[in-house]
N, C-alpha and C positions, 0 to 999 in steps of 0.2 A: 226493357224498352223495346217496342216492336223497330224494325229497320224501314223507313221511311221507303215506297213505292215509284215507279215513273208512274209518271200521272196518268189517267183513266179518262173516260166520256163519262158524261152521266148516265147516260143510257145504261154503259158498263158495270157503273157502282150500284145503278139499283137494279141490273142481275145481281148482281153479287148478294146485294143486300136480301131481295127478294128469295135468294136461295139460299139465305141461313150463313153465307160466310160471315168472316170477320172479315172487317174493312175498315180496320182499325188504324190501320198502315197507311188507308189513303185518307186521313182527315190528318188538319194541323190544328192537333188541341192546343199549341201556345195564341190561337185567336180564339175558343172557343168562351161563351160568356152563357152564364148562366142567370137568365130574368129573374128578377124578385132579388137577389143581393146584390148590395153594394159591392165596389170592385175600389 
């Protein structure tokens, strides 16, 4: 389990994004939903 992050700007996370890091740390997958399945 990754360690949960202080929070970021967006502008932040898509550097991050944009240079290949992980930014795994700063999403909260217990809201994430996945279109086309039932939940």
């Amino acid at each position: 389990m990754v360690k949960k992050k202080d929070p970021i700007t967006a502008e932040e996370l898509e550097r991050r994004f944009d240079a290949g890091e992980d930014i795994s740390a700063y999403l909260d997958w217990s809201k994430a939903k996945r279109p086309g399945l039932e939940q």
